[in-house]
N, C-alpha and C positions, 0 to 999 in steps of 0.2 A: 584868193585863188582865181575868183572870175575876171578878176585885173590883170593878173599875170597871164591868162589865158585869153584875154584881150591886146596885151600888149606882143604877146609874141606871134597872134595873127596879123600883127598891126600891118609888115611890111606885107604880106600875102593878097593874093587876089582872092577874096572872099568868095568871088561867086563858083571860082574853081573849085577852093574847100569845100562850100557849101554841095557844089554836084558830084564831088568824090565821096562824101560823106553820105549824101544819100541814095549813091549806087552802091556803097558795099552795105547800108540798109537794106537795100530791095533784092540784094544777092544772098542775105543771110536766110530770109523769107522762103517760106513752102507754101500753097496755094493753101492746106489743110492749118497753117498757120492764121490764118485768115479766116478759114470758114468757106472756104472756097474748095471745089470737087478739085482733084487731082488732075482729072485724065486729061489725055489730050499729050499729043507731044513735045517739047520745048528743046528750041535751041542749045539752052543753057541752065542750069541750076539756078534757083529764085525765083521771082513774082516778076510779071512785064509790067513796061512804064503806064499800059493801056489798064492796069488792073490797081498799082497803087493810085493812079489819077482815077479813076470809076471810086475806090476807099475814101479822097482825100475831097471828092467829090470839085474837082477842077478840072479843066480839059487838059486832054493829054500832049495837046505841041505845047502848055504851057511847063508842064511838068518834062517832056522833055528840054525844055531851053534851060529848063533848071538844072537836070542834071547836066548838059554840055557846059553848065559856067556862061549862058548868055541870056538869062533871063534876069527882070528887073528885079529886085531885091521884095521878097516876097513879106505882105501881110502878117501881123500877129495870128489872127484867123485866120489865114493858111497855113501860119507855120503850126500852130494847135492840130489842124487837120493832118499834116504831113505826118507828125507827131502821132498821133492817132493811128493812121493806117500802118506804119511803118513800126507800129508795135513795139515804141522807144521805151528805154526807162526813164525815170529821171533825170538821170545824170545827160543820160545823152537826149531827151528833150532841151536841158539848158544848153551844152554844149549846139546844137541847132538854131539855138536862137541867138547865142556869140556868134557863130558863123556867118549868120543873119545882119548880123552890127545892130542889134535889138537886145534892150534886157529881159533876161526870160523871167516869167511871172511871178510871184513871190510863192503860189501856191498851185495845187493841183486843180483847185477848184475855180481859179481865176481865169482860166482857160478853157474847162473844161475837160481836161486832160484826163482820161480813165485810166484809171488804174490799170496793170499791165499786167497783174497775176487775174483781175477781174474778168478783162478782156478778154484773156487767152480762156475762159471757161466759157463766154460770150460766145465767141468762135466754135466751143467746142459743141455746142446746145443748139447752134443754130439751126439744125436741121430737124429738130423733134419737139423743142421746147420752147414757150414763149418766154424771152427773159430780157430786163434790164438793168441798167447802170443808174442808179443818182448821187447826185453828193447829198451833203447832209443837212441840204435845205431846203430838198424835196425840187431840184430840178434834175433833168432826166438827161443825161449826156452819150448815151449810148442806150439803143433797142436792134434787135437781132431781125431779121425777116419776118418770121411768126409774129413778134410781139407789137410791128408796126399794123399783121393784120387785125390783133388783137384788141388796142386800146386805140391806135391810130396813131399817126407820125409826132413825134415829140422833139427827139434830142436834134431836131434842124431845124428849128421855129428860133426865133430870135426873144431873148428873154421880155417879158415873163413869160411868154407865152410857152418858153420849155420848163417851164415849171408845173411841177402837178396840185402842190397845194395852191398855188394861184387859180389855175383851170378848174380847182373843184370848185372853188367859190366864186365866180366869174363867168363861168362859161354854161348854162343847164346842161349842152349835151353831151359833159363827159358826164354829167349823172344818168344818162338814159340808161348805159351800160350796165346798171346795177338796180338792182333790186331796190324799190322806195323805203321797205324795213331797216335795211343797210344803210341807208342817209346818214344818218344821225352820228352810227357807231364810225364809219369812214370819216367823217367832218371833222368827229375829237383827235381820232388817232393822227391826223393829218396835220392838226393842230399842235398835238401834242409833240410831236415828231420835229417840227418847224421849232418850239422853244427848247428841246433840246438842241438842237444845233445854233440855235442861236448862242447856246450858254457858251459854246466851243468857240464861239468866233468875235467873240465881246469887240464894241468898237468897230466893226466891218463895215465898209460906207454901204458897199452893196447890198450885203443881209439886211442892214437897214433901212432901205428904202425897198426892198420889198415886203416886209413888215408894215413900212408905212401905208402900201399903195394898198396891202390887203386892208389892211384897217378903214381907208378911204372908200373903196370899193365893195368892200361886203358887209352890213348887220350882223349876218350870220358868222361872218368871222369874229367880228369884234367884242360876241357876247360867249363865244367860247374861249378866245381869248383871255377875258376876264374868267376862264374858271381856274387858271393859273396850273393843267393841267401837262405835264412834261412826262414824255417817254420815248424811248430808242423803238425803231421799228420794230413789229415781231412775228412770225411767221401767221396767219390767218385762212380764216376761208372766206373766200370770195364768191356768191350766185350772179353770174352774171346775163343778161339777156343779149346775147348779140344780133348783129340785126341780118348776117349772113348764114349763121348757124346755127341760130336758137340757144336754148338753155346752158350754160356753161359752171357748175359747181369747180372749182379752182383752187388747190391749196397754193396761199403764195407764201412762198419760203425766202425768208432772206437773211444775205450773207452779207455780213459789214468786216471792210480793210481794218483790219488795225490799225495800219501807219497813213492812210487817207481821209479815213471814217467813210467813203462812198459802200454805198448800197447795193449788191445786187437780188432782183427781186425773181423770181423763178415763177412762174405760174403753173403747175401743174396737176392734173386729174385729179380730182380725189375719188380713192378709190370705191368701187361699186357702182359709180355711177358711168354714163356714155358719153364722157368729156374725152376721153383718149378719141374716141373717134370722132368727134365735132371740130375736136383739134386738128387731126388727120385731112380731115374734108374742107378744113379751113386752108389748110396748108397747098393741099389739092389744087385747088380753087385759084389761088397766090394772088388775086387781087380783088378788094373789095370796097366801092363807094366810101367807104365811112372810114379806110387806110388813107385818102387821098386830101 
């Protein structure tokens, strides 16, 4: 199929497909689709080129030349990006990447690519809830507004560094964020989380050399490791100390794709305690040293 569908763009000006195909994307689009406020008044029904370029995280005369059919034939990481803000599915991710005269990725994860029913619940949260996306190797491919002020910028770091089990054992100061009692029981679960997804992906070059590099880089990895300890993510309480709002008790709830296996992870109040409003003042606030 992706032959025939290569061969019958064969004679076509790609870059023209390529910018027709991502204008009636950006025309299908509602600002609320997105996560974006509504108001304001618009020309025309859809998202502006200034608003999927701000998503796609590219300048916007690049993104316009794109859609005219006069821009250079764009990046794997861009077309993931595009992909991305433009709220593609599958099918029409590959088909973007034929357009592209590039093979599109063999998987969701190879890219980064979120899941699209995940996404659309990402968008829907963003205004109240801190939440995120990972695949199932504990790297973080999507966070909402709240959740970058929350744990701090992740899914735009270049791997490993968009990895969360990497950063726990690698980096001390995403442990600041938590309580020292909590060490331990976070370390396994993180571990444990990483050899189930390893089971899913037997043979992965990449899974395995991040496994490698943890193993190189941390003690404390390599001796939990050895407890040969495997589990799927599961809903938890989190105490966390932040360093903008103080004390944070958190339930994090997570929701895993069937047909992806990505993660979305929820952080929210638990009740009784004055985390809805830490949260609230956090939000307030929108920017803080330790997001950046």
């Amino acid at each position: 199929m992706r032959r025939q569908l290569a061969a019958i763009l064969g004679n076509m000006d790609h870059r023209i497909e390529l910018g027709a195909f991502l204008r009636h994307r950006r025309d299908a689009l509602r600002p609320e689709d997105v996560g974006l406020l509504p108001g304001g008044r618009r020309r025309a029904p859809g998202l502006r080129r200034d608003e999927i370029a701000l998503l796609a995280n590219i300048s916007t005369d690049y993104y316009e030349r794109l859609e005219q059919g006069r821009g250079p034939n764009p990046s794997s990481t861009v077309l993931g990006r595009l992909a991305r803000a433009l709220r593609m599915s599958s099918d029409e991710r590959e088909h973007l990447y034929v357009l592209a005269g590039q093979s599109p990725p063999p998987s969701f994860r190879t890219d980064n690519h979120v899941d699209p029913g995940l996404m659309r619940v990402l968008d829907a949260l963003s205004a109240a809830t801190p939440a995120l996306v990972s695949d199932d190797l504990g790297t973080i491919i999507a966070q909402n507004p709240l959740n970058v002020l929350l744990l701090g910028r992740y899914a735009e770091r270049p791997p490993p560094e968009n990895n969360q089990v990497w950063r726990w054992f690698t980096d001390p100061r995403c442990r600041t964020l938590f309580l020292e009692h909590q060490h331990e029981e976070l370390g396994r679960g993180y571990v444990a989380g990483l050899r189930a997804g390893l089971a899913r992906h037997p043979h992965d070059p990449a899974a395995e050399a991040l496994l490698a590099k943890l193993q190189v880089g941390s003690a404390e990895f390599r001796n939990l490791w050895g407890r040969h300890e495997l589990a799927i993510p599961r809903s938890t309480l989190k105490v966390m100390q932040h360093p903008g709002v103080g004390r944070l008790e958190l339930r994090c709830d997570v929701v895993i794709s069937p047909s992806t296996g990505q993660a979305m992870v929820l952080f929210g109040p638990q009740p009784g305690t004055d985390a809805g409003e830490r949260l609230a003042l956090l939000r307030t606030r929108g920017t803080d040293s330790f997001a950046e």
